[in-house]
N, C-alpha and C positions, 0 to 999 in steps of 0.2 A: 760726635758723629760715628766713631768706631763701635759705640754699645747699638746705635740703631740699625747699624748696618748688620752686627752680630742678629740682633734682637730679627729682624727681619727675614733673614736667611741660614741659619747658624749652624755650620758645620762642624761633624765631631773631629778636630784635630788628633786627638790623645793618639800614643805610638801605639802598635798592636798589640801588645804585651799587657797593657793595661785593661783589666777587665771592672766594667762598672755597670753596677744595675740600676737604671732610672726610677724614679718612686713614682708611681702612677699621678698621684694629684700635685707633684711640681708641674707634672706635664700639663694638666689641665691648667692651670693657671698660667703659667707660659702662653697657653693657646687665647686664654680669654684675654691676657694684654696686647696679644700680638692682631687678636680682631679688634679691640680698642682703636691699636695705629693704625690698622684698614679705615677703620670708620672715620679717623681724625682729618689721611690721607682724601679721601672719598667726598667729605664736610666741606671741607678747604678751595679743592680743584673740580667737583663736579655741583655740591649743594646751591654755593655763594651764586656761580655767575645766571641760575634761572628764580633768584629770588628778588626782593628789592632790598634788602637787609643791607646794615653796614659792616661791612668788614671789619674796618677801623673802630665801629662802634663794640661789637664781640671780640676784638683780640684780644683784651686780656684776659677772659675766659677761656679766650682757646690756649694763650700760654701758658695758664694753670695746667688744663689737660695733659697740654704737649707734655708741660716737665713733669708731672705725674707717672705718666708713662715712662717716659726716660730716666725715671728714676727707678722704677719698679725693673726695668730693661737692665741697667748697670746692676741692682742690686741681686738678682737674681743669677748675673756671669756672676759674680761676688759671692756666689752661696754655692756653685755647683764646683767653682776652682776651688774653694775651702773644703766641700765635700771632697774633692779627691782628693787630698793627701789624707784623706781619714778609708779610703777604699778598703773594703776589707779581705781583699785579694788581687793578686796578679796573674797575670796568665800569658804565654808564650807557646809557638808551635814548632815543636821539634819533631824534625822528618816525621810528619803527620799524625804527631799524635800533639796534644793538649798537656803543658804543666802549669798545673794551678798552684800556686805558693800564696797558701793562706797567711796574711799578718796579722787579723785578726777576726775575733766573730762578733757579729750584728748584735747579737744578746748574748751574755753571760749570766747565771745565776747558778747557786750552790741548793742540792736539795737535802732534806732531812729524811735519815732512812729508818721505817716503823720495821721491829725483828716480826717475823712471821716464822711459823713451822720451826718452833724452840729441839724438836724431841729430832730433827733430821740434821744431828750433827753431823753426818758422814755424807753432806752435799757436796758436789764436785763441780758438776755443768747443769744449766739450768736453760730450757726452749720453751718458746711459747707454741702452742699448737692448738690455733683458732681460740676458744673458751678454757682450752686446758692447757695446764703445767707439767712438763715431764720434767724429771728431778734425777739426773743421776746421779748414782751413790758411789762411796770409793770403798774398796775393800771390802766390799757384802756381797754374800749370794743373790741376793734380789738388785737387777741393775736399776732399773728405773720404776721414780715414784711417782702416781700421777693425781694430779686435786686440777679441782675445777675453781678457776681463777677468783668466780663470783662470791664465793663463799667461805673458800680454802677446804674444802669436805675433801679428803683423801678416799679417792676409788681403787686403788690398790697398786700391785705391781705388775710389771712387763720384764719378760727375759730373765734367766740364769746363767750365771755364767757354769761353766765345765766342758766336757769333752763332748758329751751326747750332741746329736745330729742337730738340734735347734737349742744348744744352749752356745755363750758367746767366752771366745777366750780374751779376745779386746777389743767389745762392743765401744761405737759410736752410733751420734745420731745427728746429721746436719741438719735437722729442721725441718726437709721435705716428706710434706703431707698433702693427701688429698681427703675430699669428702666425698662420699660415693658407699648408697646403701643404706644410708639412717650409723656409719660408720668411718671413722676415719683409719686413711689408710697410711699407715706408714713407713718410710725406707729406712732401714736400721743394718749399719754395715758392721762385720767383723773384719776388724784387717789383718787379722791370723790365719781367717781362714779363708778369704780374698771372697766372701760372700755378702753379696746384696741382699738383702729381705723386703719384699714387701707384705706387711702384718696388718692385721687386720686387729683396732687396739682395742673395744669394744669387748670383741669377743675375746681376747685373751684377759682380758681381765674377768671376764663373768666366768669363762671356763677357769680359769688361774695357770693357763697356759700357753705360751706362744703360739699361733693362728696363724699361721703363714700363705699365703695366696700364690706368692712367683718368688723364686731364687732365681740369681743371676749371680753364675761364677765367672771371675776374674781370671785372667792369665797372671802369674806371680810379677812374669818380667816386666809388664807394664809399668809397675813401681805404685799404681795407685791404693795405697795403703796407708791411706789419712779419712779426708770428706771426700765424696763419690755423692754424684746428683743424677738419677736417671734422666734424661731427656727426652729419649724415646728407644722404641725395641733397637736401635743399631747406632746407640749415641748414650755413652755416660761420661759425665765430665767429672775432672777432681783432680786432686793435686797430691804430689810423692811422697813416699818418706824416705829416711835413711839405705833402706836397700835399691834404691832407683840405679839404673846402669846408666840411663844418659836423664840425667836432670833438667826440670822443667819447672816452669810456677806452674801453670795449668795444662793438661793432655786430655783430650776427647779421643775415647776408646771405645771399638764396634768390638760387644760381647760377642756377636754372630761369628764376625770374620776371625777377631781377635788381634786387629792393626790400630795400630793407632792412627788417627784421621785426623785431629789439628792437633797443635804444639805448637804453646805462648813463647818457648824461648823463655830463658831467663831476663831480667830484670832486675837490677839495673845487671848490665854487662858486664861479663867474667872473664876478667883478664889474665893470664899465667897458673891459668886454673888444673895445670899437670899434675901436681903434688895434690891434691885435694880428693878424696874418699869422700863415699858417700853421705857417711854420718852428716862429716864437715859441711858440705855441701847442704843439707837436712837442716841442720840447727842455724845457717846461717842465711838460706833463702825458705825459712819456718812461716808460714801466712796463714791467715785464717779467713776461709772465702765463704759467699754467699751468692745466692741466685736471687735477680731481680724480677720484680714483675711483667718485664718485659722479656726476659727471657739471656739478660746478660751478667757476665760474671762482675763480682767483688773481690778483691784478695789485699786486706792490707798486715803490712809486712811485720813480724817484730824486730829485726836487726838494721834495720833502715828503716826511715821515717819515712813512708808513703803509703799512698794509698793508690792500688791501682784498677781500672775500670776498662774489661775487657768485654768485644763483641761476642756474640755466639760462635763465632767461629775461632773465638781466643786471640781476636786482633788486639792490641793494644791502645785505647786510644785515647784516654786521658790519665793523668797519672792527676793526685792532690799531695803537697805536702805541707807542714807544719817548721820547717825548719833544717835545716842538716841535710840538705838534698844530696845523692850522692846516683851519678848516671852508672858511672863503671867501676867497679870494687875488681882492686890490684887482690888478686888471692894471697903471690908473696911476701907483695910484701903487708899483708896482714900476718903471714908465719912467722914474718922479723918482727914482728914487736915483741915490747918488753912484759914483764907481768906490772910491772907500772903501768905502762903505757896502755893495756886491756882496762887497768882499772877506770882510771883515767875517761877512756874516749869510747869504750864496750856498751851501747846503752840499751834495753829493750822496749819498745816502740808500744806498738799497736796488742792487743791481745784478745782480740776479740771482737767482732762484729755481727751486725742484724739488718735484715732488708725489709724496711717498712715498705705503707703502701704508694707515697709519694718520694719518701726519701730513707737516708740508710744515716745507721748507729755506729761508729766503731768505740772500744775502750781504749783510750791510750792512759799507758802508765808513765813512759819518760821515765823510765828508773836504770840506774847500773845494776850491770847484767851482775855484776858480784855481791848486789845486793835482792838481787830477786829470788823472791820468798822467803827471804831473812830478815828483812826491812821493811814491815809494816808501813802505807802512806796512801794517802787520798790518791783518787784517779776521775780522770776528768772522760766523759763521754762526747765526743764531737759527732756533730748532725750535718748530713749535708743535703743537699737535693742533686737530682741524678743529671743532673749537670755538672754537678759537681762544686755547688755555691757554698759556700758555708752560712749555714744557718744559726747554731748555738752550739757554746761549750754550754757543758752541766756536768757541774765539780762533784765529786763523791765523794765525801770523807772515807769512809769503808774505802779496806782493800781489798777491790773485789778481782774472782776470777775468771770470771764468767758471768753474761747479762744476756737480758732479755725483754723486748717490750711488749708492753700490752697498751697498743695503739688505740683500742675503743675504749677503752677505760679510762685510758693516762697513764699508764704505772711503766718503770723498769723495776724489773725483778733480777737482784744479783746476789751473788756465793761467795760471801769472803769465807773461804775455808780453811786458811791461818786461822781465822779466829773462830772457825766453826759456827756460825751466824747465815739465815736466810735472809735477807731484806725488802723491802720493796719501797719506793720513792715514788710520788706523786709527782708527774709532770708540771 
């Protein structure tokens, strides 16, 4: 009686914490036994008494039915209580934001990586930008390399570094581009010289010279001298380095006024954080963020396992983790440990991330921090959806240092630069 009764009206009991996604065609079939029991209910109590038929003559037909259904009813609570200890995340709401603590992912599988661009030993960070590849380089005059993804045909270089008014003393590039003109336009920041670019790539490659369209100077004190994402003329968002006066994961800063207008607050919470310099501070709330297509940040961590998922206005409102969660970091008593004890429990996380068109890429390496870039070792990519589900690991033998995907094609494209190797891996 308790399965028909479930089966009839079935409430999701589960505590809130628990987060599980229904598979579309249990539901349909769910739906088509439960109109079964309508129709048997229906047969029974409304068919029989304007017929002339026997009852007694069709009951055992109907008790087949009955327990057909009642079996498909019980077997069915039997398969979705089984599927939930196999969930492949939890979820819980902490003063209003969301933690998702992945235990594991829906698909795993390991890819095989084909070398591409043999002669561009000196790769470093590697972006996808629509049809094209930008390649920066380490240690060259020429910063970035650019080939068209379809072919690999190399169309030349963008930027130099030096002192001159458009060359770069510590060029980055987060990714934001537009298209506009038969050209794409793109933001390339120096954080030496606290300047934004907007370049015009096209033409700097056919000229063989930077093409700049809008500069956007920085105020030094902001701190933002890492990734910078324009938003609009009186909104760039980005996050600190080392010489930051008050530390932040993320700050939205009006070039116009030159005030800073949101600030994420740090993440997880800094406790006895009096002793702590900026560097400290730097290397150990170090993130690597992205912009989504809807217009919200990404920032997951490397000294902490998470991933965090912040509104336009830098709210906080879901965090994902992998393991090792950790809300609020003692800064002292991180100064008391031992150099044992760093080796030990010191790990570096996440290093890098992509925001596709439905869902986001980050790299996790999981490696000790006293073995990073001394210690060659596969790294795994994890995919989520911007909910935050997890979708798949994808193992990487390479150790990569930077990645990048190419959505319409299939491919991530990564830089093991230990080993000096280009790759690319077919989704």
């Amino acid at each position: 009686m308790r399965c028909i009764i479930w089966f009839i009206g079935k409430q999701d009991k589960l505590p809130a914490r628990v987060f599980r996604k229904k598979e579309p065609e249990r539901i349909y079939i769910l739906e088509a036994f439960q109109s079964l029991l309508l129709f048997l209910v229906y047969y029974l109590f409304y068919y029989y008494p304007i017929t002339n038929k026997s009852l007694i003559t069709d009951m055992g037909s109907l008790k087949i039915l009955f327990f057909l259904i009642l079996f498909a009813a019980c077997s069915s609570q039997i398969e979705e209580t089984s599927n939930e200890s196999q969930k492949s995340s939890e979820i819980e709401t902490l003063q209003e934001k969301e933690l998702i603590k992945v235990i594991n992912f829906p698909e795993e599988k390991t890819l095989a990586g084909e070398l591409i661009l043999e002669d561009e030993i000196k790769g470093f960070t590697v972006k996808m930008l629509d049809t094209l590849l930008m390649l920066q380089l380490m240690d060259d005059e020429r910063i970035w390399s650019v080939y068209n993804v379809n072919n690999l045909e190399h169309l030349g270089h963008v930027g130099r570094t030096g002192d001159s008014p458009h060359a770069f003393i510590s060029p980055k590039y987060s990714g934001q581009f537009t298209y506009q003109e038969n050209d794409y336009k793109v933001w390339l920041f120096d954080s030496r010289k606290y300047q934004l670019k907007k370049v015009s790539l096209f033409e700097s490659l056919k000229e063989d010279k930077l093409v700049v369209e809008e500069e956007i100077r920085i105020n030094p004190n902001s701190g933002l001298d890492q990734e910078v994402f324009k938003i609009n003329d009186t909104l760039l968002v980005g996050n600190q380095g080392y010489q930051a006066i008050e530390k932040s994961r993320l700050k939205g800063y009006n070039p116009i006024t030159e005030n800073i207008v949101y600030d994420s607050g740090l993440q997880p919470k800094l406790l006895n954080g009096e002793q702590m310099i900026g560097p400290m501070l730097y290397f150990i709330y170090m993130d690597y963020i992205a912009i989504t297509p809807s217009g919200e940040f990404l920032s997951a961590m490397s000294d902490f396992n998470r991933i965090d998922m912040f509104t336009k206005d830098l709210q906080l409102h879901t965090t994902i983790t992998t393991g090792n969660y950790v809300e609020e970091f003692d800064a002292a008593a991180n100064l008391e440990k031992t150099e044992e004890e760093k080796e030990e429990e010191d790990y570096s996380y996440y290093a890098d991330i992509f925001a596709g068109k439905n869902q986001f890429y980050a790299m996790y390496r999981n490696q000790k921090q006293s073995e990073y870039y001394n210690v060659s070792k596969e790294v795994e990519i994890h995919v989520f959806d911007y909910d935050g589900n997890p979708i798949q690991k994808l193992t990487i033998p390479e150790y990569l240092i930077s990645f990048t995907v190419d959505e319409v094609n299939g491919y991530i494209y990564g830089v093991d630069h230990m080993n000096e190797k280009i790759l690319r891996y077919k989704l």
